[in-house]
C-alpha positions in Angstrom: 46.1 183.5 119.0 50.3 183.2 119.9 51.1 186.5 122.2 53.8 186.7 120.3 52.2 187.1 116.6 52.5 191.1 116.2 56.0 191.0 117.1 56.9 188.1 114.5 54.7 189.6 111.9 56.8 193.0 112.5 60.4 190.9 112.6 59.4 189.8 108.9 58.9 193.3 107.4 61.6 195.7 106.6 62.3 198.5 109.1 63.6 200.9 106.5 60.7 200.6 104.1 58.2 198.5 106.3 58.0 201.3 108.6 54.6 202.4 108.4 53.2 198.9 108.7 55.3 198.3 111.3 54.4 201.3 113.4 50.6 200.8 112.6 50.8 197.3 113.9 52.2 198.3 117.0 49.7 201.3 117.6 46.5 199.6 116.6 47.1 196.2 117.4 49.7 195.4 119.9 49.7 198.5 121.8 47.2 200.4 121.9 46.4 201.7 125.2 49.9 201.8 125.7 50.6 203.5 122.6 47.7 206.4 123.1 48.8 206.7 126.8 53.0 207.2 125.8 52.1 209.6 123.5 49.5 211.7 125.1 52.1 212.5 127.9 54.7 213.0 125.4 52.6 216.1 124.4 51.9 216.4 127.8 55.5 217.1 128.4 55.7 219.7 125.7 54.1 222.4 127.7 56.6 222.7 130.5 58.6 224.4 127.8 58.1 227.9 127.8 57.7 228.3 124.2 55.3 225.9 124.0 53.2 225.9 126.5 53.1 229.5 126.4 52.0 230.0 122.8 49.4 227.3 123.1 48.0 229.1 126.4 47.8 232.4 123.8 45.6 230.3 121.9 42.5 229.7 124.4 42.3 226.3 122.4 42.9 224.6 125.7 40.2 227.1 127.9 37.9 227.3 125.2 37.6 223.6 123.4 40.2 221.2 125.3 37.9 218.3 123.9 37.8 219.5 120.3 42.1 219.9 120.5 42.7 216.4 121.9 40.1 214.6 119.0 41.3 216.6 115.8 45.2 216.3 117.3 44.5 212.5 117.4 42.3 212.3 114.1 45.0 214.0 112.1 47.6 212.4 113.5 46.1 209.1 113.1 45.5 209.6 109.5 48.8 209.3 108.1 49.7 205.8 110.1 46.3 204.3 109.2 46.1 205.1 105.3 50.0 205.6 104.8 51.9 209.2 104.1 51.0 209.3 100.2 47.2 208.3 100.7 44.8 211.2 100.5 43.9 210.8 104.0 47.6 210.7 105.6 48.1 213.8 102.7 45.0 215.9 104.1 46.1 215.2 108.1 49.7 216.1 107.5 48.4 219.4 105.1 46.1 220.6 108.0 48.6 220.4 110.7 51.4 222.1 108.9 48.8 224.9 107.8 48.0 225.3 111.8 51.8 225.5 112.6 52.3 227.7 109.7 49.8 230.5 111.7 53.1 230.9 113.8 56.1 231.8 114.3 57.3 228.3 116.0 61.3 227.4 116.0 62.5 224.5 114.0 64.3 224.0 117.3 60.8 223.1 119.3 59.4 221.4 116.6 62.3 218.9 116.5 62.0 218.7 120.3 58.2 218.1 120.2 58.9 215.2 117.2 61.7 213.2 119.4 59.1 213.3 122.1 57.3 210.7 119.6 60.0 208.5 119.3 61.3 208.5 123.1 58.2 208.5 125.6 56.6 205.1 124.0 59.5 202.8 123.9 60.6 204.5 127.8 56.8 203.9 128.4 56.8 200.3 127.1 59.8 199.6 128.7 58.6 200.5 132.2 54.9 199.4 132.0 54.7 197.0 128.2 54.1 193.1 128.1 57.0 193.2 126.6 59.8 196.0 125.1 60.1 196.8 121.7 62.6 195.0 120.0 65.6 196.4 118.1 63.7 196.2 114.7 60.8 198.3 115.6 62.7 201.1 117.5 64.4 201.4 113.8 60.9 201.2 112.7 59.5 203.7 115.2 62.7 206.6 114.1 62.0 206.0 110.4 58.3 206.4 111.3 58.3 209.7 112.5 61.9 210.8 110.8 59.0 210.6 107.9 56.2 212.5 109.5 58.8 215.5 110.4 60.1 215.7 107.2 56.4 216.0 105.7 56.2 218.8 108.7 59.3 220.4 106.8 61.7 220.0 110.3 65.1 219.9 109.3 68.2 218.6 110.8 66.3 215.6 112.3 68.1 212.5 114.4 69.3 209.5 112.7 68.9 207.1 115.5 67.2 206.6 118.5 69.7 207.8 120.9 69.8 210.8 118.9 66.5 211.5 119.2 66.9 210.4 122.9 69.8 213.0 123.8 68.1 215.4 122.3 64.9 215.3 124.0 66.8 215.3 127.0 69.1 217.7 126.5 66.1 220.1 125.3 64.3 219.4 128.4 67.4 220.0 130.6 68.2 223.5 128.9 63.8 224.4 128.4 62.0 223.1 131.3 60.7 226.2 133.8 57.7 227.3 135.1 55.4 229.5 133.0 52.2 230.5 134.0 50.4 229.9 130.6 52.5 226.2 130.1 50.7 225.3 133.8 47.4 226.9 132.6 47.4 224.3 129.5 48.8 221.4 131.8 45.4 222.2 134.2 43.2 222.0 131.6 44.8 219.0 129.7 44.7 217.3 133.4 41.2 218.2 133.8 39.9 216.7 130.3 41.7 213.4 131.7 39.8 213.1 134.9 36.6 213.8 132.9 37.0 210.4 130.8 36.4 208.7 134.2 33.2 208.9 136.7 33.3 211.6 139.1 34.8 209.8 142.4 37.9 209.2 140.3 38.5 212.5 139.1 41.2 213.1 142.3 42.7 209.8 142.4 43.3 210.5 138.2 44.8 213.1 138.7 47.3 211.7 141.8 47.8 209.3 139.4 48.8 211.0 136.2 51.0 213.5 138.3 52.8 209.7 140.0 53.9 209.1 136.3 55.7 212.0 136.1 59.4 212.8 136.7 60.6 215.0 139.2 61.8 218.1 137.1 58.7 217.8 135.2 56.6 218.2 137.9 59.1 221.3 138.8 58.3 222.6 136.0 54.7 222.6 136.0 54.7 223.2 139.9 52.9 220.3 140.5 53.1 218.6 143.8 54.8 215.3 144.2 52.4 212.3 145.6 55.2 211.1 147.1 57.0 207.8 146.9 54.2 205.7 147.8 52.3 206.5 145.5 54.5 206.6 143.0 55.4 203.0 144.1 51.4 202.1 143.9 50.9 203.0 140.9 53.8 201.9 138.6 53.3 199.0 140.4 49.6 198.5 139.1 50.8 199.2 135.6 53.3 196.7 135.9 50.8 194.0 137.1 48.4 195.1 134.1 52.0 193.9 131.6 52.2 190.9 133.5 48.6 189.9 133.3 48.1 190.8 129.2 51.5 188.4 128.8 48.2 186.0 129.1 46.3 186.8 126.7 45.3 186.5 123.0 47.0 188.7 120.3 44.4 191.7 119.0 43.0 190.4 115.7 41.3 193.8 115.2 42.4 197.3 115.1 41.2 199.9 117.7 41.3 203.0 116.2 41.0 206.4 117.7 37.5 207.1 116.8 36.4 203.9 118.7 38.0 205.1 121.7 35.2 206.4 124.0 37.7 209.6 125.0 37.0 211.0 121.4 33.6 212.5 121.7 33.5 215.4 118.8 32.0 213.5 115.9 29.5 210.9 117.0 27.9 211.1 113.2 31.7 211.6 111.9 34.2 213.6 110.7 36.0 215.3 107.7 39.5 215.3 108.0 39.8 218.6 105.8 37.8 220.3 108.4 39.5 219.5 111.3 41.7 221.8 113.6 41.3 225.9 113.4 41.4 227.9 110.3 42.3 231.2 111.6 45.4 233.3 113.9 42.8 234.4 116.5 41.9 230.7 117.4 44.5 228.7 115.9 46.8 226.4 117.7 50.3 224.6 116.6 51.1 222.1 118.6 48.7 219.4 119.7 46.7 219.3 122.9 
């Protein structure tokens, strides 16, 4: 199967209308690791903003049920892309995350930020580490995408364009980013799920690793410890000899979706979307894990 047949099958939809499809064949298809990796340190990312990070360390979501946080944020999130915005499914994910957010009091201001997170990380990510960049046409796709999913979340005043989103996360995180003990206390425990996926002997190197991938002020917010430039060198280096040997092979002709993903390990007999996430203040979280 051509390399290239996701990115011609994406040049011959419509980016204004097409967007979902688009977006879906990028994230289950094309993608995927990539996809899952961009955005789970996009959120990552959202925690070294006070605000943030300090609410959802109020929470205990991320002391208490770290696991449980990460599956239901993907499951819900997922829903949307896989069934489309109007199906029941994408309806349900979208109504349970709003009624989480809606347990508090959380600025339009960091939601926006949180949403251009979305858009920004995974073409910087692809860029850096991809077979291949995204094209012109699917960046479009990729704003419309989630210009749609923050208008079902009822943020206002959203970006047009993807340098809009782009100065705007950066801007955010120039004005935002500090240290705050309960934003480092979520970043731990998000860190610690990670090395977990993997055996034991490569729970330090994981976490070297994850910390390489991370800018300098975001590691100054967090207080992390840089590797140092070695490292750093090692491992965008390995990531960039994983684009170069997927440029050989075959096109995905089957979706990967999150629940075959061995790091989602709530539901092994299944799940209902309805009854995902928390239901109540005292346990409640509003922003994804």
């Amino acid at each position: 199967m051509a390399k290239d047949l996701w990115r011609r099958r994406n040049d011959a939809l419509d980016a204004d209308t097409d967007y979902v499809e688009i977006v879906r064949n990028l994230t289950l298809y094309e993608f995927t690791w990539d996809m899952n990796q961009s955005l789970s340190l996009a959120l990552f990312r959202t925690y070294a903003v006070p605000s943030i990070g300090g609410l959802l360390d109020k929470t205990q979501e991320f002391e208490q049920r770290c696991q449980k946080r990460y599956d239901d944020t993907a499951l819900l999130l997922e829903a949307p892309l896989v069934h489309g915005f109007d199906s029941e499914e994408g309806r349900t994910g979208i109504r349970r995350i709003n009624q989480m957010h809606r347990m508090y009091d959380i600025s339009n201001d960091d939601l926006r930020y949180v949403l251009s997170t979305f858009v920004v990380i995974p073409k910087r990510w692809l860029d850096a580490y991809g077979w291949r960049p995204l094209t012109d046409h699917e960046i479009r796709a990729m704003v419309n995408y989630f210009s749609a999913l923050g208008r079902h979340m009822g943020i206002k005043d959203l970006p047009e364009s993807y340098d809009a989103y782009m100065h705007l996360m950066d801007d955010y995180e120039r004005k935002h980013f500090a240290y705050d003990a309960g934003g480092r206390r979520v970043a731990d425990a998000t860190l610690a799920l990670l090395e977990q996926f993997y055996p034991r002997p490569l729970h330090r190197p994981m976490n070297v690793f994850s910390r390489a991938l991370m800018e300098p002020h975001l590691l100054n917010a967090f207080g992390y410890e840089d590797p140092g430039p070695r490292v750093r060198r090692a491992v965008r280096g390995s990531l960039r000899a994983r684009a170069r040997a997927l440029r050989l092979t075959p096109s995905n002709r089957r979706p990967t979706y999150s629940q075959d993903m061995n790091r989602i390990r709530s539901y092994p007999n299944g799940f209902d979307l309805a009854s995902l996430g928390t239901f109540a203040p005292a346990t409640g979280c509003p922003v994804h894990a």
